[in-house]
C-alpha positions in Angstrom: 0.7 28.2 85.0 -2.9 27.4 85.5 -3.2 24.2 88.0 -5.6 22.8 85.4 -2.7 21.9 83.0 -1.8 18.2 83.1 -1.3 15.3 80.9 -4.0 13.6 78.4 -4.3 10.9 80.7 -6.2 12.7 83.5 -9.9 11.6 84.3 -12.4 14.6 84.1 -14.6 14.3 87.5 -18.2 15.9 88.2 -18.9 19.1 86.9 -19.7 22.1 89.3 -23.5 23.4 89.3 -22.8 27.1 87.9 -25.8 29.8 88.2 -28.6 30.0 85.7 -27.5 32.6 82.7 -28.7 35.5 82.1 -27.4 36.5 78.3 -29.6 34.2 75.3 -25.7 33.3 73.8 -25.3 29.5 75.0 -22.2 28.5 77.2 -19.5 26.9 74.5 -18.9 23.5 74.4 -15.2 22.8 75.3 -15.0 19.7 73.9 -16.1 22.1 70.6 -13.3 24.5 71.1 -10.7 21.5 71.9 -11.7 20.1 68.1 -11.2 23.0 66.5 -8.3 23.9 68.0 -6.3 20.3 67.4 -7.0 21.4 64.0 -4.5 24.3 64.1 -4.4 27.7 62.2 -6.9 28.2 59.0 -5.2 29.3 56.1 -3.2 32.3 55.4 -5.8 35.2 55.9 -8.6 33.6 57.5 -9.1 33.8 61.1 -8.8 30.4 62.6 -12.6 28.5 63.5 -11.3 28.0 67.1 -12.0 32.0 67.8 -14.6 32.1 65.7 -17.1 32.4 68.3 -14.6 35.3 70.1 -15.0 37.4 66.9 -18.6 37.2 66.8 -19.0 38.0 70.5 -16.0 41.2 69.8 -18.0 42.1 66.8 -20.9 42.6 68.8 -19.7 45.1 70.8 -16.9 46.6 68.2 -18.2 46.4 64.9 -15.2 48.3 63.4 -12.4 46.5 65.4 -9.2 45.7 63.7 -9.3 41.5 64.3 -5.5 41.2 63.0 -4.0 41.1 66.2 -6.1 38.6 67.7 -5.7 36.4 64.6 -1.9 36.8 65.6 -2.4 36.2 69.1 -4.7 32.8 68.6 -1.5 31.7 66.1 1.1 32.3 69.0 -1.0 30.6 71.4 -2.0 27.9 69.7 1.5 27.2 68.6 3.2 27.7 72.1 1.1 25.7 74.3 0.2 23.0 71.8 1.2 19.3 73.9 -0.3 20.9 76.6 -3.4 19.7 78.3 -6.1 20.2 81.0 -7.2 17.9 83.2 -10.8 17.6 81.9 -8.7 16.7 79.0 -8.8 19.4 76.5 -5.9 20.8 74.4 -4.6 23.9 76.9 -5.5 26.3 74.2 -8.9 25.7 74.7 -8.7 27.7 78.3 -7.0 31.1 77.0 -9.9 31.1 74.4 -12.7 30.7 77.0 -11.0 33.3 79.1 -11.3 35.5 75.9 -14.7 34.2 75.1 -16.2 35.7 78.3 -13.7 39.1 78.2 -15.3 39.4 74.3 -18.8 39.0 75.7 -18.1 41.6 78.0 -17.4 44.1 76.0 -13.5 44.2 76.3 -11.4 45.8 73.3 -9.2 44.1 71.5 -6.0 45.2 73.3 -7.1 43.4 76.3 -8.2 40.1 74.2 -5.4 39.6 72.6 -3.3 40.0 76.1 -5.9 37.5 77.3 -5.2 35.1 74.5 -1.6 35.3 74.9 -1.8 35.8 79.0 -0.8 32.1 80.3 2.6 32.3 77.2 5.2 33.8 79.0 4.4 31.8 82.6 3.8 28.1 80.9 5.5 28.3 76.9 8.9 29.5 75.0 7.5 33.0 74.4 9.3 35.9 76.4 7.8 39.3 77.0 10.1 40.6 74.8 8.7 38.7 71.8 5.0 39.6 72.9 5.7 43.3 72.7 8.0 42.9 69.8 4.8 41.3 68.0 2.0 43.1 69.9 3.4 46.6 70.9 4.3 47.8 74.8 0.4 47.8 75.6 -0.2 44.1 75.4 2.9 43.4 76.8 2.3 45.3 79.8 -0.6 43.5 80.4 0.5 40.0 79.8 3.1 41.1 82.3 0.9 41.4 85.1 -1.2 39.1 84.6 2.1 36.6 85.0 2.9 38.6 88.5 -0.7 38.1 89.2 -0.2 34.0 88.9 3.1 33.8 90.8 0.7 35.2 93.9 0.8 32.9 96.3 -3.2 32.8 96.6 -3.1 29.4 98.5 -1.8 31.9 101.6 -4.5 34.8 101.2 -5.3 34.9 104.5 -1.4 36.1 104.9 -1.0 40.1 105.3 1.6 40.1 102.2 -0.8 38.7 100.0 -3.3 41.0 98.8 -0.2 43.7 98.9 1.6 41.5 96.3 -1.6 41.3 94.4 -2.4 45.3 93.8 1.4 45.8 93.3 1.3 43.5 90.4 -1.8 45.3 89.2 0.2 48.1 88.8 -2.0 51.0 87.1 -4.2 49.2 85.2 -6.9 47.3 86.1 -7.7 45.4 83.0 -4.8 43.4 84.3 -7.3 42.2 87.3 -10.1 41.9 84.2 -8.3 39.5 82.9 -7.2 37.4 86.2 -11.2 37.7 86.8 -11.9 35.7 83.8 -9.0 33.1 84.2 -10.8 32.1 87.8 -14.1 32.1 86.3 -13.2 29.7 83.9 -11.2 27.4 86.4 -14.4 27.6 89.0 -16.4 26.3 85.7 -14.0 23.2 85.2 -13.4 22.9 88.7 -14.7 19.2 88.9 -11.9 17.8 87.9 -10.3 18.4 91.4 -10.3 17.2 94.4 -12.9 18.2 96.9 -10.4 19.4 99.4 -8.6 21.6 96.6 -12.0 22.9 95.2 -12.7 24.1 98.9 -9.6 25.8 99.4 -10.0 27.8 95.5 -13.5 28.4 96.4 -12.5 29.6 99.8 -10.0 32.3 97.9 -12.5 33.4 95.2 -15.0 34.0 98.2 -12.1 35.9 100.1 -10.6 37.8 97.7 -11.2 37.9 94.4 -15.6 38.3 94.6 -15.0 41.0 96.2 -12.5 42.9 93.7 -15.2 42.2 91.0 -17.0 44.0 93.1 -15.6 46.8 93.4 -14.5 46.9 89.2 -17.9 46.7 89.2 -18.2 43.5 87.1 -21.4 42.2 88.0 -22.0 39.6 85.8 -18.6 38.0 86.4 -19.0 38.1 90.6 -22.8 36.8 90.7 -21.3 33.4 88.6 -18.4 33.1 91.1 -20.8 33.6 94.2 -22.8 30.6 92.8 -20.4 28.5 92.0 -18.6 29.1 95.1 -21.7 28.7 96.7 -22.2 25.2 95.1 -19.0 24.1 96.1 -18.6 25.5 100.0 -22.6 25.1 100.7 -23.7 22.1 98.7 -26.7 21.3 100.7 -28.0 25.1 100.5 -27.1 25.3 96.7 -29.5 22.1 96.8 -32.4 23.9 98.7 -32.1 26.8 96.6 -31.8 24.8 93.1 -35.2 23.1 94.6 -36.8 26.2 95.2 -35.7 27.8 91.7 -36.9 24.5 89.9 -40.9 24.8 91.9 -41.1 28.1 91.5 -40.6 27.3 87.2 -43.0 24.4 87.4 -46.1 27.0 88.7 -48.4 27.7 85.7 -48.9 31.6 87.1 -45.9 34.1 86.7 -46.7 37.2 88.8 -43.0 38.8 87.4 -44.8 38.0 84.1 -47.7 40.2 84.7 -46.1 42.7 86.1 -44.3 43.1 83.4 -46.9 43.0 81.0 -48.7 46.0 82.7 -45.7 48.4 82.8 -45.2 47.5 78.8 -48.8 49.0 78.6 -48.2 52.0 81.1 -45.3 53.0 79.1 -46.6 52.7 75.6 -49.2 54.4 77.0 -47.4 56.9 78.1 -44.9 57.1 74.5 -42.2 56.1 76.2 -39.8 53.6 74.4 -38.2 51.0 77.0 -37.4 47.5 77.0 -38.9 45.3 80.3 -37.1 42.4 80.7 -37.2 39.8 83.5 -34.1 39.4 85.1 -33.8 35.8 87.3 -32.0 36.5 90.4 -28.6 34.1 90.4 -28.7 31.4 93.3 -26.8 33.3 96.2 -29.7 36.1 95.8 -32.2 33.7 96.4 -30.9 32.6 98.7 -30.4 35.4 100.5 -33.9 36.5 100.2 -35.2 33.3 101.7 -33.6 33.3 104.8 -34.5 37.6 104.7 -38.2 36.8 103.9 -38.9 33.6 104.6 -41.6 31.8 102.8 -40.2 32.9 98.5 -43.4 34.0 96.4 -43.6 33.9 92.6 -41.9 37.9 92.4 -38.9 37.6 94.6 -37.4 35.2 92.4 -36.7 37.9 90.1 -36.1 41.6 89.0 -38.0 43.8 86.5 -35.5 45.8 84.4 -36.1 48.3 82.5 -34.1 49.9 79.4 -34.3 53.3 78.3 -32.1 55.1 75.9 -31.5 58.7 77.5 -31.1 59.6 81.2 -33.8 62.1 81.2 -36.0 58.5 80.5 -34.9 56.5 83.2 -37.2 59.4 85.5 -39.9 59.8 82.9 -40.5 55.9 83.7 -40.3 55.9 87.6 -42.7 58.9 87.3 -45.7 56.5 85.2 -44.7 54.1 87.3 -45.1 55.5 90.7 -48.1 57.7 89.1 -50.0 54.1 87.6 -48.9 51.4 89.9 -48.5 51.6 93.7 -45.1 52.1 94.8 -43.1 50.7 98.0 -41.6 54.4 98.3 -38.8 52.9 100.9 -37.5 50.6 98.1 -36.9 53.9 96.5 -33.2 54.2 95.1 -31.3 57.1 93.2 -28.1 55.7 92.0 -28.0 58.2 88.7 -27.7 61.3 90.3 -25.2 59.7 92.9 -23.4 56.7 91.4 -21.7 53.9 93.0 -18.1 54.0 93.7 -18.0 50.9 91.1 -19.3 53.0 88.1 -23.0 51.2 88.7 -25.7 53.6 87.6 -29.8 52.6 88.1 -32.7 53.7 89.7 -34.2 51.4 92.0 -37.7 51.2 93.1 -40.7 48.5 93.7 -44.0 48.4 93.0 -47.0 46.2 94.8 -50.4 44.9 93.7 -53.8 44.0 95.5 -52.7 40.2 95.8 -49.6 41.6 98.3 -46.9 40.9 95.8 -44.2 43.2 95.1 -42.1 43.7 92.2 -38.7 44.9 92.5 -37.4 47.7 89.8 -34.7 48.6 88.2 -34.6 51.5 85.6 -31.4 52.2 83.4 -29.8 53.6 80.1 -28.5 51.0 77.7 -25.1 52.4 78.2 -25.8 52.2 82.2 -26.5 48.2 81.8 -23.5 47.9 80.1 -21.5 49.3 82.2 -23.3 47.2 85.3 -23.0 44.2 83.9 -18.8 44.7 82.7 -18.0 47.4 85.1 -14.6 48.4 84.0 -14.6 46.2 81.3 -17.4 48.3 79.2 -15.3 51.1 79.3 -13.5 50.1 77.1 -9.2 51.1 75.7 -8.7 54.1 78.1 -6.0 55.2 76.0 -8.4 56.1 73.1 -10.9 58.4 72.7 -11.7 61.6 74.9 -12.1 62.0 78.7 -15.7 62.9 77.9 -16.2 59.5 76.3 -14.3 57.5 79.2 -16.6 58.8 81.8 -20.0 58.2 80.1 -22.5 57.1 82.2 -22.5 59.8 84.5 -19.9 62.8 85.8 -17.7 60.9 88.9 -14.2 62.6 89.4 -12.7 58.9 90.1 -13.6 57.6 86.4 -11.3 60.4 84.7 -8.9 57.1 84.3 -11.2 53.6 84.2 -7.9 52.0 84.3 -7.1 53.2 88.1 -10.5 53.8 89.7 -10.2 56.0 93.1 -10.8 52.9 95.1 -7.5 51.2 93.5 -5.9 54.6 93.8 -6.8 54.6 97.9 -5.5 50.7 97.8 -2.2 50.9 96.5 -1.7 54.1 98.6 -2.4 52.7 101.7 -0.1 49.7 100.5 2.7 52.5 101.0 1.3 54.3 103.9 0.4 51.5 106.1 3.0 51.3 108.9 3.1 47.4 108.6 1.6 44.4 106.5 -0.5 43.3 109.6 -2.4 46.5 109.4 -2.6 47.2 106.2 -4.2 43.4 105.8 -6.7 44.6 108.8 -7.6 47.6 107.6 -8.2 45.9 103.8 -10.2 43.4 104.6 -12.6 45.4 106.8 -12.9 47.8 104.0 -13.8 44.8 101.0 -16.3 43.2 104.3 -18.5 46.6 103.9 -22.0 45.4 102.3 -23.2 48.7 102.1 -21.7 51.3 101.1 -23.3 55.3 102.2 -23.3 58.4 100.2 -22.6 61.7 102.3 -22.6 65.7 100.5 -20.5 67.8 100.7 -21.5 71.9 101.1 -19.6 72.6 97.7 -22.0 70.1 96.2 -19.8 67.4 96.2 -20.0 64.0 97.8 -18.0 61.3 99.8 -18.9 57.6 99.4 -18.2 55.9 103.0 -19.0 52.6 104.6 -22.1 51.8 106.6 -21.1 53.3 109.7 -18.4 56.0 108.9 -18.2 59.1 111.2 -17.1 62.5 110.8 -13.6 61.2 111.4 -13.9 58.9 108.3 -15.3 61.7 106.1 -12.6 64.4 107.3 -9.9 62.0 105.6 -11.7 60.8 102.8 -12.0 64.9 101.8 -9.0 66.0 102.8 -6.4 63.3 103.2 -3.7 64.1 106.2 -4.5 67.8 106.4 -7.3 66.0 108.0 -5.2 65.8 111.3 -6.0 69.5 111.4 -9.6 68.7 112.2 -11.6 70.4 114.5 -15.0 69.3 114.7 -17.9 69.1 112.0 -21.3 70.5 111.4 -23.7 67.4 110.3 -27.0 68.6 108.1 -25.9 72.1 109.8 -25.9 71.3 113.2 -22.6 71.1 115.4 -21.5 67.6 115.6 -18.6 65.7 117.4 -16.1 63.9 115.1 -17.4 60.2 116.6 -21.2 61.6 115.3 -22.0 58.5 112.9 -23.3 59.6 109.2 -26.2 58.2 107.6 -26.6 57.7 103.8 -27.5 61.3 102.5 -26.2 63.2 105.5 -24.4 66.7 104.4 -21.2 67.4 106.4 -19.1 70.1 106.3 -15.3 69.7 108.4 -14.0 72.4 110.6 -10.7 72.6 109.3 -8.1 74.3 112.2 -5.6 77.0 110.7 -2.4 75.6 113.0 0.0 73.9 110.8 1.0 72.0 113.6 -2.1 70.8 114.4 -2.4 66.7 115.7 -4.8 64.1 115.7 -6.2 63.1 119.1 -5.4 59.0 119.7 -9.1 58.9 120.5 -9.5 59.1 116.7 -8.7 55.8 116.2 -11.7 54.5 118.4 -14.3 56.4 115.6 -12.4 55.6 112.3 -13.9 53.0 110.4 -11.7 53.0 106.7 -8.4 52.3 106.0 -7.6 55.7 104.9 -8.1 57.4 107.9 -6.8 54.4 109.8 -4.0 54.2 108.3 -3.2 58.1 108.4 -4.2 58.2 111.8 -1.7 55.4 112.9 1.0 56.8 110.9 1.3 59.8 112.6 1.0 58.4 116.1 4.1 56.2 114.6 6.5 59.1 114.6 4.8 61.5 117.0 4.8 59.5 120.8 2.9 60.6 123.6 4.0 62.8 126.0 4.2 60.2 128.7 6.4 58.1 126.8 9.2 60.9 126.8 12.2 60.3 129.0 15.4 62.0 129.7 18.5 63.2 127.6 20.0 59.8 126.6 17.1 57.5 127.7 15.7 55.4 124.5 11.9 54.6 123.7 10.9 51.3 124.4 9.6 49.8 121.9 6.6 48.0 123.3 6.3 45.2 121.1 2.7 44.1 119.9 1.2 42.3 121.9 -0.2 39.0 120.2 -4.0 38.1 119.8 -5.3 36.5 123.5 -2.1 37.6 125.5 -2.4 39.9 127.9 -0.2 41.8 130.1 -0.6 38.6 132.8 0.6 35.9 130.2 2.7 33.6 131.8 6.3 34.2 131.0 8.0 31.2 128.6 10.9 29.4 130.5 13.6 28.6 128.6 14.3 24.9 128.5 11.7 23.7 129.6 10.8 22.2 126.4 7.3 24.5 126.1 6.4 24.1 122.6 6.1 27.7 120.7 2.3 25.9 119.1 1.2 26.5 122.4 -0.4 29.6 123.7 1.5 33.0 123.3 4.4 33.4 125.7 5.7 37.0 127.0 8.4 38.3 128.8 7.2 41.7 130.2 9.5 44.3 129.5 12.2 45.5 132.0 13.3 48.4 132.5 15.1 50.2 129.5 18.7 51.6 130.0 19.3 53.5 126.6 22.1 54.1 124.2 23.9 57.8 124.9 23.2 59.8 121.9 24.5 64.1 121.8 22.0 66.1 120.1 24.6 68.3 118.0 24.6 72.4 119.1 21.9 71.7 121.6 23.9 70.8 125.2 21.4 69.2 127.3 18.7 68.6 124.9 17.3 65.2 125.2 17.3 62.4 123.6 15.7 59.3 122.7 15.3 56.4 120.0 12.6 55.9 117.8 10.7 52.8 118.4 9.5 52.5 114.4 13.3 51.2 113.5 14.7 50.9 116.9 18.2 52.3 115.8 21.5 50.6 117.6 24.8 51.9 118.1 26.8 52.4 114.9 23.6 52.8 112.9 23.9 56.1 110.4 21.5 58.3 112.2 19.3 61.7 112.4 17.1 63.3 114.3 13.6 65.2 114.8 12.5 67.7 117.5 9.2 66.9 119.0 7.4 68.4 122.0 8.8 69.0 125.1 12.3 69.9 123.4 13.2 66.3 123.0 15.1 65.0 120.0 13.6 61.6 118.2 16.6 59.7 116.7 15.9 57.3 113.5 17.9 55.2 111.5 18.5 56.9 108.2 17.1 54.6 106.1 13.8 54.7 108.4 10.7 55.6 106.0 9.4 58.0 108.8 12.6 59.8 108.0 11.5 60.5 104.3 8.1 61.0 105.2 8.7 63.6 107.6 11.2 65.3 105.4 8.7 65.2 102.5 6.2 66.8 105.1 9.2 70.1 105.1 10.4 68.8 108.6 14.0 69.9 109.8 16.3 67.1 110.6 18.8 67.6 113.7 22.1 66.9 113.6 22.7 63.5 116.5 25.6 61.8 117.0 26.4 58.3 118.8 28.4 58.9 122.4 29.3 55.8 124.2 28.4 52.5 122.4 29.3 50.1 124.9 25.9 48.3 125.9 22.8 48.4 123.0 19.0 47.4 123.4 17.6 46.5 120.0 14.5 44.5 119.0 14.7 41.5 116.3 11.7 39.5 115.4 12.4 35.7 114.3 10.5 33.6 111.4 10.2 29.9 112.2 8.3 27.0 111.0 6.5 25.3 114.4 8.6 22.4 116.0 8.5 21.7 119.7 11.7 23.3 121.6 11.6 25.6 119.1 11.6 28.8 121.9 14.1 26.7 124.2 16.7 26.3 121.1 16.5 29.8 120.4 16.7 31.7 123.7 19.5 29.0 124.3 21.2 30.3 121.6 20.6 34.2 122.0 22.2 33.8 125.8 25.6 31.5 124.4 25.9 35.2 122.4 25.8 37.0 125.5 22.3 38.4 124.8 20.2 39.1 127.8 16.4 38.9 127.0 14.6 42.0 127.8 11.1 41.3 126.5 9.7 38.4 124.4 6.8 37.8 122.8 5.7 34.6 120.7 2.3 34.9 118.5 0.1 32.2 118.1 0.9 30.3 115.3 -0.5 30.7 111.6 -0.4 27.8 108.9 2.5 26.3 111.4 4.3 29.4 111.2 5.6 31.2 113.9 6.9 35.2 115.1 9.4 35.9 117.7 9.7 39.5 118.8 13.0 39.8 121.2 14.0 43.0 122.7 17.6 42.1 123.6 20.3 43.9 125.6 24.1 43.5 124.3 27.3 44.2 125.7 28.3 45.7 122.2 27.0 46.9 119.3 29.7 45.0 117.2 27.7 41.5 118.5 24.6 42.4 117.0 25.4 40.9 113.2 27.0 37.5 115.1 24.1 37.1 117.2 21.8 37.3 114.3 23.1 34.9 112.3 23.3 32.7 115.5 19.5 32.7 115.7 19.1 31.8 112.0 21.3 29.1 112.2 18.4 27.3 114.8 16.5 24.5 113.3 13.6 25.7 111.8 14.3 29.5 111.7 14.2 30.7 108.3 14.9 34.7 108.4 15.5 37.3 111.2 15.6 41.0 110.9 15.6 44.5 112.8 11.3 45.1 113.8 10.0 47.7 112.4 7.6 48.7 115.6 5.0 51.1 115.2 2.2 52.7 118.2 -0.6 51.3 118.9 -4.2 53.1 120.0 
């Protein structure tokens, strides 16, 4: 359920300063909506006047659209939520039908706004699922059902690694799912006045974090700019002021360079029998403000863009030719995002032209269908389960818009959601990846191309082409010249991999020093997980330790914790270093003498169903069954080896404890581990996060059998809520 829905009674506070809008179609009054929908469903036939203004906005777009359903869909919602109320005091309804309102704008179909209508139903009303797609069909049902996983994210917590996991997972396949999440929070960030200043900070603080950053990359520009300013407003009040000043002088000035300039394009492309549209486009607050602290002192034409619309590709050059033939161009502003689109379906060229008096004029030169689509992004593209392939990838030919519904990026996402050997570096990786500002375009000799962040290398590229086969990489040739795999691209480079024919070929752990995305990361770290070092093998029957990760600011001189002391674990990171590592005997079955030893990714203990995996050197890796390395090295055509537990007397296992923060908490606990008879190899206590805390214990036991007893010892400590086997994985 939205946080806005409360009782009549609440007192609507100051409303949030949003960005100046770009479409001529006034913002509608909620007040206006609340009115008409108190009123309740029109008569039998007649759409209802509270979604009047949603029709004319669908209409717009879909002249031919079949308005039953959302007829239906108002009638449901209205019905179900009706008692309910926002805080600003509106009837609830009136929030699904703004959410629609700006989704309909957009360009969305009428699948999606009818989910929309019905999306906050199932989480706040009566209405099941089953109802909605017994009344709306498996499609809308889908979607309302992810939108309802998407709210039951805790996004209060999105700095936590689980988070943004939780948040693609619910996505599922389809992103008009996320659309419609998109339009909820833009809607909330409108009303958000009615909270409290400390709860406006913390929703403008995830909207900034997260979710500006997935309209990013669906490529819904006109939805991210408005949550950039009113984030902005919210988390920078005294630069939204300085800007707002600056937009409000720069009005007041009786000359209008962006004017003129685009009064003298008009008359070079008439001239020139060229239709286009040139528009002025403001730029929102954040860009201003941006380009004030860039340029310093703002003149009259960098407080806006020129845009201009065309109706056929071949256009969009015809017009940068008469321009850069009759005006003067600023040749580095030069852009050609046509012939090599943006991973986030945005097409345009991009150029700037100067005059005598020094100004300069920034350009932007695009289809119809291209603005569209940069404007809604994913949105514009409409059902993806009508219509031909050829039609869902208009705008341009991009092997990753075959399905609009799961773009490559979300593809790459939720497969390194699977791949990533823990939460903590799957979070890392992630949040690197949505940082990137800039994003570089390299070719390919088969005349393809890899889009890669600012600062990529050859190891980067060698994953994004080729996945894991990339481990088989031998070096690279950069704009035909033999290059190292650390050689860092640059936007247009052409790169072709040197691809080894060994099937048993391995990445180098120097790798990860030169790989910059999450992809090759990720693959990267995965295979180091199952495949150790050399100098980490030991004897037949010796077991891996499984060096557990070392917190943020400890080092391998951090003062070890004494227990009893009464040390609280808020305090800095404590570790135990490691001693050494007596092992478990395991017998490699038909190999006498073969060694031996356990795999540090699931650390597997005495009694544990087991198997095993040769490596180098003749030793024998032993998992736990259940391990996902097992599968993923099975998958990969692998051979398992037969293992087999010898003596099980004595066990070394690692278990990592969740706690709240309390002081004695790490006194009570290794008090409690040693009544079980559990002598503390290694420890190590991370600092805590949101007065949470992680134990990682490597712990020696007289028996196997003691390991179940002494875990449910540990849970029993005050303030301990869960304890488990780790789940280790090597580091670079």
């Amino acid at each position: 359920m939205s946080a806005e829905a409360t009782n009549p009674a609440a007192t609507p506070g100051p409303v949030v300063p949003s960005a100046p809008r770009r479409r001529s179609r006034p913002r509608i009054d909620l007040r206006r909506l609340g009115r008409a929908a108190l009123l309740g469903p029109a008569s039998r036939g007649r759409l209802p006047d509270a979604i009047g203004h949603v029709v004319e906005a669908h209409r717009a777009h879909h002249p031919d659209a079949d308005l039953e359903p959302l007829h239906r869909a108002y009638v449901l919602a209205e019905s179900s939520h009706r008692g309910q109320m926002r805080k600003s005091g509106e009837p609830y309804i009136t929030h699904p039908l703004a959410v629609t309102l700006i989704l309909a704008e957009l360009g969305a179909e009428t699948t999606a706004l009818t989910a929309s209508l019905l999306h906050d139903t199932v989480e706040d009303t009566d209405v099941t699922l089953d109802q909605v797609g017994e009344q709306f069909g498996a499609e809308v049902r889908y979607l309302v059902d992810g939108v309802t996983k998407l709210e039951k994210v805790d996004y209060g917590a999105a700095a936590e690694p689980e988070t943004f996991r939780k948040m693609l997972v619910a996505t599922g396949n389809d992103v008009r799912v996320m659309s419609i999440k998109l339009a909820d929070r833009l809607h909330n960030m409108r009303t958000l006045g009615v909270m409290r200043p400390e709860k406006q900070e913390r929703i403008a603080k995830v909207t900034r974090d997260v979710l500006i950053p997935l309209a990013e990359r669906l490529g819904v520009q006109a939805l991210k700019t408005e949550l950039e300013d009113l984030v902005f407003a919210i988390l920078h009040p005294e630069e939204y002021e300085h800007t707002r000043e600056l937009i409000v002088d720069n009005a007041s000035r009786a000359d209008d360079p962006l004017a003129e300039f685009a009064e003298a394009m008009r008359t070079v492309l008439r001239d020139a029998d060229i239709q286009a549209e040139v528009l002025i486009r403001p730029r929102h607050f954040v860009s201003v403000h941006r380009a004030s602290r860039k340029r310093g002192r703002m003149r009259g034409a960098d407080f806006g863009r020129l845009l201009v619309l065309v109706n056929e590709d071949a256009d969009c050059y015809a017009v940068l030719g008469e321009l850069h033939t009759c005006m003067t161009p600023v040749v580095s502003e030069f852009k050609d995002f046509i012939a090599v689109p943006k991973f986030n379906l945005y097409q345009s060229l991009h150029t700037a032209v100067a005059r005598e008096d020094g100004q300069v004029a920034e350009v932007l030169i695009r289809t119809h269908q291209m603005h569209k689509v940069a404007e809604a992004g994913v949105i514009a593209l409409g059902n993806p389960y009508t219509g031909s392939a050829e039609e869902q990838t208009r705008g341009g030919a991009d092997e990753e818009r075959v399905d609009p519904t799961r773009p490559g990026w979300l593809s790459r996402l939720l497969d390194w959601q699977e791949a990533a050997p823990d939460p903590d570096t799957f979070w890392s990786t992630l949040r690197e990846d949505l940082a990137q500002d800039r994003e570089i375009t390299v070719f390919r000799p088969d005349g393809g191309t890899l889009g890669l962040p600012d600062g990529a290398t050859c190891v980067d590229a060698a994953y994004a082409q080729y996945g894991e086969d990339a481990h088989a990489c031998i070096g690279a040739r950069v704009n035909g010249r033999l290059a190292t795999l650390s050689t860092v691209l640059k936007d247009g480079d052409t790169v072709q991999l040197l691809m080894g024919q060994d099937p048993a070929s391995e990445p180098s752990r120097e790798w990860l020093e030169h790989a910059h995305t999450p992809a090759a990361r990720i693959a990267i770290q995965r295979w180091l997980a199952t495949h150790p070092a050399p100098t980490e093998q030991v004897g037949p029957g010796a077991a891996e330790d499984p060096a557990p990760a070392r917190p943020t600011g400890a080092t391998a001189g951090s003062a070890a914790h004494t227990p009893g002391t009464g040390t609280s674990a808020e305090s800095a990171p404590a570790t135990v270093p490691p001693a050494p590592r007596p092992g478990a005997a395991v017998t490699v079955v038909g190999r006498p003498g073969a060694g031996a030893r356990l795999a540090g990714c699931c650390t597997p203990v005495p009694l544990d169903d087991i198997t095993g995996f040769a490596v180098r050197g003749g030793v024998v890796t032993v998992h736990r069954t259940e391990c996902a390395a097992v599968a993923r090295m099975a998958g990969a055509g692998r051979a398992e080896v037969d293992v087999s537990w010898g003596d099980t007397t004595g066990c070394r296992v690692t278990l990592v404890a969740e706690s709240f923060g309390r002081p004695h908490l790490l006194a009570d606990l290794t008090e409690a581990m040693a009544l079980e008879g559990a002598e503390i190899v290694s420890a190590t206590v991370e600092p805590p996060t949101e007065q949470r805390v992680r134990h990682t214990y490597t712990v020696q036991l007289p028996d196997a059998g003691h390991l179940p007893t002494l875990m449910r010892a540990m849970r029993n400590v005050p303030g301990v809520y869960d304890v488990g086997r780790a789940q280790h994985h090597a580091q670079a």
